[in-house]
VODO-356884 format. One record per residue (C-alpha): residue number from 1; z, y, x. Coordinates in Angstrom, 3 decimals. Example, Ala and Ser with C-alpha at 12.3 -4.5 7.8 and 13.67 -1.06 7.14 Angstrom:
BEGIN
{vodo 1, {7.800, -4.500, 12.300}},
{vodo 2, {7.140, -1.060, 13.670}},
END
This chain:
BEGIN
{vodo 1, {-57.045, -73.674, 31.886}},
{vodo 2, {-56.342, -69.907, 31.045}},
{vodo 3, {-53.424, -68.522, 32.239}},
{vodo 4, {-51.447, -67.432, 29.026}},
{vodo 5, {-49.346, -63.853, 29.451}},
{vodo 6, {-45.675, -64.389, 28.926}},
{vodo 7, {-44.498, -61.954, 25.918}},
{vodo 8, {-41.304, -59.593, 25.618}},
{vodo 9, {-37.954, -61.484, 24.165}},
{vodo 10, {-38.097, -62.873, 20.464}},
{vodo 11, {-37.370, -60.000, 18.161}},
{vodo 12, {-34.343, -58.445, 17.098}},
{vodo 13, {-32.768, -56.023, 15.494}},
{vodo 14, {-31.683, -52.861, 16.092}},
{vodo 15, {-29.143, -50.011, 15.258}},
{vodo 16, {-27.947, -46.623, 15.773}},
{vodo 17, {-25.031, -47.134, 17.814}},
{vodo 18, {-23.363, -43.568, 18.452}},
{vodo 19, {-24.227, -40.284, 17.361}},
{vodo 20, {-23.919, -36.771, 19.423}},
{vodo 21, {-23.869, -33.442, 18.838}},
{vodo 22, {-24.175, -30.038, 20.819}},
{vodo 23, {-24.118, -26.567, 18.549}},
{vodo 24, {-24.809, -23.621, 20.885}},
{vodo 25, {-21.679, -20.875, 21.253}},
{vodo 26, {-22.969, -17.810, 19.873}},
{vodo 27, {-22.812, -17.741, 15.985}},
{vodo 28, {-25.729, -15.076, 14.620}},
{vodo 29, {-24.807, -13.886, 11.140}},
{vodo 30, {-27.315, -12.788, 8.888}},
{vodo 31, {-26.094, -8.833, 9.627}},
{vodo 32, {-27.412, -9.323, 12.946}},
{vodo 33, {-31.122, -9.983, 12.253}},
{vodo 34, {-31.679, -8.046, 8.740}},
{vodo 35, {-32.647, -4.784, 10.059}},
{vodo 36, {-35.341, -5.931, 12.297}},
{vodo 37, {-37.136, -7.572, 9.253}},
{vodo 38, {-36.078, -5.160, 6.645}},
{vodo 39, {-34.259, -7.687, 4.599}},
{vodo 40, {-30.763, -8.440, 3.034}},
{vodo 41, {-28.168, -11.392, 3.248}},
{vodo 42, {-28.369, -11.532, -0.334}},
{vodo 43, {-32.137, -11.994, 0.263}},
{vodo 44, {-32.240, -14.374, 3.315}},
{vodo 45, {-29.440, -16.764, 1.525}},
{vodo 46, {-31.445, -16.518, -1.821}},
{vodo 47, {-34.958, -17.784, 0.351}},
{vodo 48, {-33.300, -20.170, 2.446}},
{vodo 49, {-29.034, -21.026, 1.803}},
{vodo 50, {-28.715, -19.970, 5.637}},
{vodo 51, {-25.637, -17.713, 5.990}},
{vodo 52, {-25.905, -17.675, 9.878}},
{vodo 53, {-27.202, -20.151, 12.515}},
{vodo 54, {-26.874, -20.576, 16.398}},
{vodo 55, {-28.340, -19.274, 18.903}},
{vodo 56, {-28.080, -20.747, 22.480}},
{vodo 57, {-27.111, -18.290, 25.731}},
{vodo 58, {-29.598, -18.031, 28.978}},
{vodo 59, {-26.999, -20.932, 30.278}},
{vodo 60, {-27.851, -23.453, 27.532}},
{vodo 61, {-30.704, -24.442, 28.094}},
{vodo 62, {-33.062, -27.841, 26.380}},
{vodo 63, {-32.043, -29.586, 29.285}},
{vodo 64, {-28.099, -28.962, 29.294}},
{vodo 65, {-27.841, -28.990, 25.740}},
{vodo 66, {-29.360, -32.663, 25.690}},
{vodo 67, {-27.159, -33.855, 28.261}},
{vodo 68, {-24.135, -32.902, 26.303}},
{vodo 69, {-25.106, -34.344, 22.758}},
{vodo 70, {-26.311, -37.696, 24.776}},
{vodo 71, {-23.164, -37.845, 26.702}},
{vodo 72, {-21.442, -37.755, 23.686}},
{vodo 73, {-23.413, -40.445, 22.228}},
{vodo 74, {-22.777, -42.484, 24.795}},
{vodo 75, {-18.980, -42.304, 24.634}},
{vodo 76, {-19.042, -42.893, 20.919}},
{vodo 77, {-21.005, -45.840, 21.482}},
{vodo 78, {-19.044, -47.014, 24.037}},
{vodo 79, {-22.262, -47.350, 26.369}},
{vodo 80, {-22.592, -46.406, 29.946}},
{vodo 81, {-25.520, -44.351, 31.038}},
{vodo 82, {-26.562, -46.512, 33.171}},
{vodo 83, {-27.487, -49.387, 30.709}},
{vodo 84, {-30.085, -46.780, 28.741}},
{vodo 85, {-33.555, -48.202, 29.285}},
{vodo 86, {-35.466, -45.478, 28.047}},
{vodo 87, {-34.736, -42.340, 27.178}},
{vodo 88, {-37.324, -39.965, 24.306}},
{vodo 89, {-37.165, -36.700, 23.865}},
{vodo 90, {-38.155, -34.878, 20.696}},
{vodo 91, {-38.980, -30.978, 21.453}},
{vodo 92, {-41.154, -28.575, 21.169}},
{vodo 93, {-39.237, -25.567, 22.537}},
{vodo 94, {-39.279, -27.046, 26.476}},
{vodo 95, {-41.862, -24.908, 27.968}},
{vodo 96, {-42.859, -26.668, 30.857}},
{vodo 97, {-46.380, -28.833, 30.051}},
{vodo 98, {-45.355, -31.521, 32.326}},
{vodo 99, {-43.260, -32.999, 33.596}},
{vodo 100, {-41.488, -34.345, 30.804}},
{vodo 101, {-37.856, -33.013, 30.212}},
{vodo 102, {-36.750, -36.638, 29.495}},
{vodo 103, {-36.985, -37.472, 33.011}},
{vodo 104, {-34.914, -34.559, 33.824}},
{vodo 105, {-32.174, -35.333, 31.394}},
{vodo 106, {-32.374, -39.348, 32.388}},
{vodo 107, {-31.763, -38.263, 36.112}},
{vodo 108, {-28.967, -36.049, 35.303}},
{vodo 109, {-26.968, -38.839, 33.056}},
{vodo 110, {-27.353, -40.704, 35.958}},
{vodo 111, {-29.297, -43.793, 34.326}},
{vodo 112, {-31.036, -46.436, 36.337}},
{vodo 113, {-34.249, -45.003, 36.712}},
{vodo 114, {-34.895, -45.269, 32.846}},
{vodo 115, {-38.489, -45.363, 31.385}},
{vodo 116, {-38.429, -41.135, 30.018}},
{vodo 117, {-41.212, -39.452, 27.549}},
{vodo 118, {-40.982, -36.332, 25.547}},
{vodo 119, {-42.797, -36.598, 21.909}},
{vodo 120, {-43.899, -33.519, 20.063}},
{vodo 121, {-43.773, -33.842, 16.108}},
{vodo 122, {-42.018, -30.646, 15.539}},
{vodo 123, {-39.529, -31.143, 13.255}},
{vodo 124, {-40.002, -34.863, 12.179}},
{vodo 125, {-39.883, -35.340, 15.785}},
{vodo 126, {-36.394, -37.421, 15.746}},
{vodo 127, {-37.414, -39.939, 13.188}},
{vodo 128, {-40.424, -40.327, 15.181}},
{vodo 129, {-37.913, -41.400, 18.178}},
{vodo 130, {-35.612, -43.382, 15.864}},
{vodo 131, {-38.748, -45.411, 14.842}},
{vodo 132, {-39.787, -45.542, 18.639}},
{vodo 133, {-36.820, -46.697, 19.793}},
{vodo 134, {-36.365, -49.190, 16.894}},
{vodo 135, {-39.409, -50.953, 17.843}},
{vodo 136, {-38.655, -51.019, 21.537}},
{vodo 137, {-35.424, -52.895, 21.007}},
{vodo 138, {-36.719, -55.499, 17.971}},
{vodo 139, {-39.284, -56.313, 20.681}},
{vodo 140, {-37.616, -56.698, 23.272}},
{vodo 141, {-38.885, -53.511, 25.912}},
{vodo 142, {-35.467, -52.036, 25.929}},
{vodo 143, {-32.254, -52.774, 24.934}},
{vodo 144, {-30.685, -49.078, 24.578}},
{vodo 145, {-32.746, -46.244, 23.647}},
{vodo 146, {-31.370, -42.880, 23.583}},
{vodo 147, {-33.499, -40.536, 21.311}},
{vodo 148, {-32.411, -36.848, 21.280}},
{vodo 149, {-33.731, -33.762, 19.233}},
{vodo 150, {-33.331, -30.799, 20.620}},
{vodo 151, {-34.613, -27.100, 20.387}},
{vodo 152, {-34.635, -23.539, 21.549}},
{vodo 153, {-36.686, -22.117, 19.274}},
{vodo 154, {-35.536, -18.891, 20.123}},
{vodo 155, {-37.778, -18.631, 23.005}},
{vodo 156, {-41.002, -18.725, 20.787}},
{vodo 157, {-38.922, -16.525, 18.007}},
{vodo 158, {-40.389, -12.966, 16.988}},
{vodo 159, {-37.429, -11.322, 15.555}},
{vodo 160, {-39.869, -8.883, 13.938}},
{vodo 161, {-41.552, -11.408, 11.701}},
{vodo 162, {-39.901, -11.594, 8.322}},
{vodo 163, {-41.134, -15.046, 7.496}},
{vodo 164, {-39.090, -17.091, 10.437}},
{vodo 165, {-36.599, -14.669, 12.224}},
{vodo 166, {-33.710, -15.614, 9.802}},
{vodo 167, {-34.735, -19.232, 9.777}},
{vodo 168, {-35.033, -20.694, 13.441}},
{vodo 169, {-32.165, -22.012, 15.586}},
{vodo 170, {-30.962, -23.611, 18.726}},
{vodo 171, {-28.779, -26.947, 18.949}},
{vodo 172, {-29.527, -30.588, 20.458}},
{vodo 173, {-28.795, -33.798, 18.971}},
{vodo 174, {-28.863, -37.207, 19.926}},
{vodo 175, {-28.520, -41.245, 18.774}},
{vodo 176, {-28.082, -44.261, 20.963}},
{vodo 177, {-30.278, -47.216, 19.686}},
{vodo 178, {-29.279, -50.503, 20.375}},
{vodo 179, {-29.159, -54.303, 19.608}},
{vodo 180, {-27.871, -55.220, 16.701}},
{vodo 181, {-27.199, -59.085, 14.608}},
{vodo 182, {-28.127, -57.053, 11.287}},
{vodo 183, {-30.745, -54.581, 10.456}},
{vodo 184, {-29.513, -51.435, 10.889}},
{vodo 185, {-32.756, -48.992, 10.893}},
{vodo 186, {-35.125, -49.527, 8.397}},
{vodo 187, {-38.953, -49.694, 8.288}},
{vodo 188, {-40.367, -45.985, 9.115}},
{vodo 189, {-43.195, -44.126, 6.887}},
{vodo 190, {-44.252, -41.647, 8.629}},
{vodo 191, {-48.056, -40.200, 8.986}},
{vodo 192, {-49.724, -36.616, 9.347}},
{vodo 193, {-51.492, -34.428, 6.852}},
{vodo 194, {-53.794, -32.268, 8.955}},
{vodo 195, {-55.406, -30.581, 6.497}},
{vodo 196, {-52.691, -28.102, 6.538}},
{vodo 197, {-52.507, -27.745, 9.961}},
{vodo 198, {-52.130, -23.943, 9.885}},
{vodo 199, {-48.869, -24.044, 7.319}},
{vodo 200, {-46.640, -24.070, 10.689}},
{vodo 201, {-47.951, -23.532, 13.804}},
{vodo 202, {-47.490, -21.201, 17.127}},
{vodo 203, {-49.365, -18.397, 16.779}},
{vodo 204, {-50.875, -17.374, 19.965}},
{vodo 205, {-52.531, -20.018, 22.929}},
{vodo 206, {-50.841, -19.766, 25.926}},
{vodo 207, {-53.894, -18.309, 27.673}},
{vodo 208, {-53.633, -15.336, 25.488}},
{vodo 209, {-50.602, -14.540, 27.253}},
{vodo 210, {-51.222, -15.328, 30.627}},
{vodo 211, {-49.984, -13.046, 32.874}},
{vodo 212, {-48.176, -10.268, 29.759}},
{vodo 213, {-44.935, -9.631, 30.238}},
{vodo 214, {-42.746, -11.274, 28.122}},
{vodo 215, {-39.999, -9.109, 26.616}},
{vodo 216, {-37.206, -11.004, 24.321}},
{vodo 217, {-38.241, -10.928, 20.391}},
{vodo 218, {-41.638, -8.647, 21.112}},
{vodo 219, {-43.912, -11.306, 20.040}},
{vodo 220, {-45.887, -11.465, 23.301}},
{vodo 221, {-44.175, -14.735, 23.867}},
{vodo 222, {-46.582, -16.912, 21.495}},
{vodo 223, {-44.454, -17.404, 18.590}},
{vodo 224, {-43.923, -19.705, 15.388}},
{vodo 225, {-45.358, -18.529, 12.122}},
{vodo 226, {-44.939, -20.205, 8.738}},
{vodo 227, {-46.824, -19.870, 5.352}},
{vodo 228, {-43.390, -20.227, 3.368}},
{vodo 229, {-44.715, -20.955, 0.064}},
{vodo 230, {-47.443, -23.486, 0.903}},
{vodo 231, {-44.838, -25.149, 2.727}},
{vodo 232, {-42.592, -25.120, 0.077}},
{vodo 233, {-44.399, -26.556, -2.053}},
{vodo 234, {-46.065, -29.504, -0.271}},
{vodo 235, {-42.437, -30.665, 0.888}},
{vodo 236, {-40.857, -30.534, -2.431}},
{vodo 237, {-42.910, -32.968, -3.683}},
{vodo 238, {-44.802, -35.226, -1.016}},
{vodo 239, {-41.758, -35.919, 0.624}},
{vodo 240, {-40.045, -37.568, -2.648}},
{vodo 241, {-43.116, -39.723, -2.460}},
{vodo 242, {-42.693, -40.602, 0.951}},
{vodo 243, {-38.764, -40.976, 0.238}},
{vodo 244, {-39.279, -43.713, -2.508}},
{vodo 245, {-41.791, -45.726, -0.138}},
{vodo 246, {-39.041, -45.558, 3.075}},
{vodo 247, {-36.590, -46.878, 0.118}},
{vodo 248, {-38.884, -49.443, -1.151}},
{vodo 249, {-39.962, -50.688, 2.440}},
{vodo 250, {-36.180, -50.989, 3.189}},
{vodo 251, {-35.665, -52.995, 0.128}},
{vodo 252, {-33.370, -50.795, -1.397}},
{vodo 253, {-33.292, -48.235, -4.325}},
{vodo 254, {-31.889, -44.460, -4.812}},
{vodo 255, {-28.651, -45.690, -5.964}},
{vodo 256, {-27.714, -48.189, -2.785}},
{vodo 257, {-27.488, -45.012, -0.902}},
{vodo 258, {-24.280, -43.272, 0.192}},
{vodo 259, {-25.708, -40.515, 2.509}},
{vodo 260, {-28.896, -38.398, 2.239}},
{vodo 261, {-30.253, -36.683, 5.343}},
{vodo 262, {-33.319, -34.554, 4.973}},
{vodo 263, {-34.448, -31.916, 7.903}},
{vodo 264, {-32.812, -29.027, 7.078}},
{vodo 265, {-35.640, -26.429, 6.491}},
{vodo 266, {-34.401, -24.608, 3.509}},
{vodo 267, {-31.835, -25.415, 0.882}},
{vodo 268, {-34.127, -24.793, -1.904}},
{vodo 269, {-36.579, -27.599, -0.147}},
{vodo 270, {-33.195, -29.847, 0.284}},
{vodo 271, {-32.515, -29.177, -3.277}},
{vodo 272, {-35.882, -29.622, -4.601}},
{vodo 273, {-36.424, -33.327, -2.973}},
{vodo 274, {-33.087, -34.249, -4.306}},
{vodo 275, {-33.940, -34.041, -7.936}},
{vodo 276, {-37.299, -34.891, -7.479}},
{vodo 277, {-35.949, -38.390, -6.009}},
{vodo 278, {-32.995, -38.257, -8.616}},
{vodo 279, {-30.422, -39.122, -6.773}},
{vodo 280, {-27.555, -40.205, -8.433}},
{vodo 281, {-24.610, -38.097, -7.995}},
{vodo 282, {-22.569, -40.603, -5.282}},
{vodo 283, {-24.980, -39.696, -2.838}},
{vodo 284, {-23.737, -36.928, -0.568}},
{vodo 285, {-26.659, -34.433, 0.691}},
{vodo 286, {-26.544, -33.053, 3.962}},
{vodo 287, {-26.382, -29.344, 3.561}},
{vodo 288, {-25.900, -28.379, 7.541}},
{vodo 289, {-28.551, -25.456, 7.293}},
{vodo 290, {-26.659, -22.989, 6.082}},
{vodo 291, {-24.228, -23.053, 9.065}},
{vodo 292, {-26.775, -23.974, 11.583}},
{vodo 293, {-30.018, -23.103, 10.451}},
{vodo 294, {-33.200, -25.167, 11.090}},
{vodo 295, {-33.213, -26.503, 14.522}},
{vodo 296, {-36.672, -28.385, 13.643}},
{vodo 297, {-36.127, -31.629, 16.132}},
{vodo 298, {-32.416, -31.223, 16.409}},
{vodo 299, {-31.693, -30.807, 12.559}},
{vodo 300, {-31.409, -34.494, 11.377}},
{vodo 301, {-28.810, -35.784, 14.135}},
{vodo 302, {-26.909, -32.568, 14.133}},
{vodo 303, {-26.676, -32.741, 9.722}},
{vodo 304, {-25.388, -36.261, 10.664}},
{vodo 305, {-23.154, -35.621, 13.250}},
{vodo 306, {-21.333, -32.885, 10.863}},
{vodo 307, {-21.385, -35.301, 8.039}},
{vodo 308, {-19.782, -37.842, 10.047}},
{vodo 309, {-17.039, -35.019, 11.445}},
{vodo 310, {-16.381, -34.079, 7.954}},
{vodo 311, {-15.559, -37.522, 5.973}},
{vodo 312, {-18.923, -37.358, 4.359}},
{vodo 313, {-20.447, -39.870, 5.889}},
{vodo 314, {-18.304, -43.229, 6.942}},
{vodo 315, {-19.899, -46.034, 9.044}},
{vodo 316, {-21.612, -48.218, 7.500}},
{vodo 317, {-22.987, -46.240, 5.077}},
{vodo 318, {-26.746, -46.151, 3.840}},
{vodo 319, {-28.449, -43.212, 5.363}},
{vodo 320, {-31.682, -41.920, 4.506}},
{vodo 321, {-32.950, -39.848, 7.218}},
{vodo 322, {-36.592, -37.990, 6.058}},
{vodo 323, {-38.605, -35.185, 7.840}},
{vodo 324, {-41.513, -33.467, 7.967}},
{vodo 325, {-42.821, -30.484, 10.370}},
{vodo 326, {-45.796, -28.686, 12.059}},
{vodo 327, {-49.400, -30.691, 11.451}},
{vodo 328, {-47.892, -31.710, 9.115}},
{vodo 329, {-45.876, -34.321, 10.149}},
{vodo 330, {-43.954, -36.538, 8.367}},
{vodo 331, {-41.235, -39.611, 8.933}},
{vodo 332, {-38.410, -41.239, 7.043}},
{vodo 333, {-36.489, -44.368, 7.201}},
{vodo 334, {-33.031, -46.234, 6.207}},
{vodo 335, {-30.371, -46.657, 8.539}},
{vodo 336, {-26.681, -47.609, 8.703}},
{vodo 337, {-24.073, -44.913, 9.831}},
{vodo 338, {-22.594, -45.769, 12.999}},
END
């Protein structure tokens, strides 16, 4: 007789049990980065609703600005770090090839010797980890997840280049998954359309710049470039798609939502997959961007986080979390406020 392999723990659900938040100190209007692109506020808030955004200091770095925003998590979810089973990191702005930041950030919350991994979607990178860490607890591999987004994009910023300058931004987020009796995160759609694999993408290799010294905002650094219009356009109007299908696969329609949470990329992009999804006028639209700017990874929790802090967005709402990024990626799903 065949010895038969013993599976994981009968499935169950799983929820977003506390959300975190860490905005970096220094507030960047748009005065401070017009004259090194030859531009205007008028202009920059006309392109992109961003009136200023944050920057982080030398001191806050991915690593510290992760800790915070999970620690914060944590305490809203009334969960000790040391019952996190695994903890996934959504970044592309931590510099270091391997190891993973995760493991760095598990150590330093002091969790017991949690399973750590750092995913790179760019800015759909979170919903990737909410649909991760979704599926690890319904099966039965973890019990709390903690998925954080989190950027300095201002390391791989060229303040010259008037297509991204005013746009990119610093912050972390971060959401504690966990057990749940009801469903609380719906079914992900997420995929990848690499035919426009050049729309967003770093610039330079890294062997390019091997051994050139680095100066801050020269460009020698590789750096993020975008092709704003092509962009524009493909997320204005695949992304209702893809919105409809995350509703649909939830079992739930435009008007049993309460809360709206798109990455925050541009408010014309914002605006533009709101009435392509008409949404009825109850739902209230995250709009974080033009206080923050787009922190790619860190954008959805940190939108949520300052919906939550301002009354927009109560627990127990409907959420509907979409994003989509370098590659291009994509991801959205349903889930309940915590």
């Amino acid at each position: 007789m065949t010895a038969e392999i013993r599976e994981s723990t009968a499935p169950r659900h799983a929820r977003i049990l506390g959300i975190g938040a860490y905005r970096p100190s220094r507030v960047v209007p748009n005065a401070e980065v017009i004259e090194a692109i030859d531009s205007s506020d008028e202009w920059i808030q006309q392109r992109s609703g961003i009136k200023q955004r944050r920057w982080a200091s030398p001191e806050e770095s991915v690593q510290m600005m992760s800790v915070a925003a999970s620690r914060q998590a944590l305490e809203r979810a009334g969960v000790d770090a040391s019952e996190v089973d695994c903890v996934v990191v959504a970044t592309v702005s931590h510099l270091l090839q391997t190891p993973a930041i995760a493991t760095a950030i598990a150590h330093e919350l002091g969790t017991d010797q949690a399973a750590a991994f750092d995913i790179s979607a760019a800015c759909a990178g979170f919903c990737h980890g909410i649909a991760l860490a979704s599926d690890m607890v319904r099966g039965g591999s973890a019990t709390n997840v903690l998925v954080i987004g989190v950027e300095r994009l201002t390391d791989l910023l060229d303040l010259h280049d008037r297509g991204t300058a005013f746009i990119f931004a610093d912050g972390a987020g971060a959401a504690l998954v966990g057990a749940s009796d009801v469903a609380g995160i719906g079914p992900v759609v997420w995929g990848s359309d690499g035919e426009q694999f050049d729309l967003i993408r770093q610039k330079e290799d890294w062997r390019d710049v091997v051994g050139t010294p680095a100066l801050p905002g020269s460009g020698v650094m590789p750096h993020l470039v975008m092709q704003g219009n092509p962009v524009f356009r493909w997320a204005s109007f695949a992304m209702a798609k893809t919105a409809h299908q995350a509703l649909e696969r939830a079992g739930l329609k435009a008007e049993d939502l309460d809360v709206f949470v798109p990455h925050q990329a541009n408010m014309r992009i914002i605006d533009a997959m709101a009435r392509a999804m008409k949404l009825p006028d109850h739902v209230k639209i995250a709009r974080d961007i033009a206080e923050q700017g787009n922190t790619s990874a860190a954008s959805i929790p940190l939108a949520l986080d300052r919906m939550i802090e301002d009354g927009e967005a109560k627990s127990g709402d409907l959420a509907l979390l979409i994003a989509f990024g370098a590659g291009l990626a994509y991801a959205a799903q349903v889930v309940t406020v915590p």
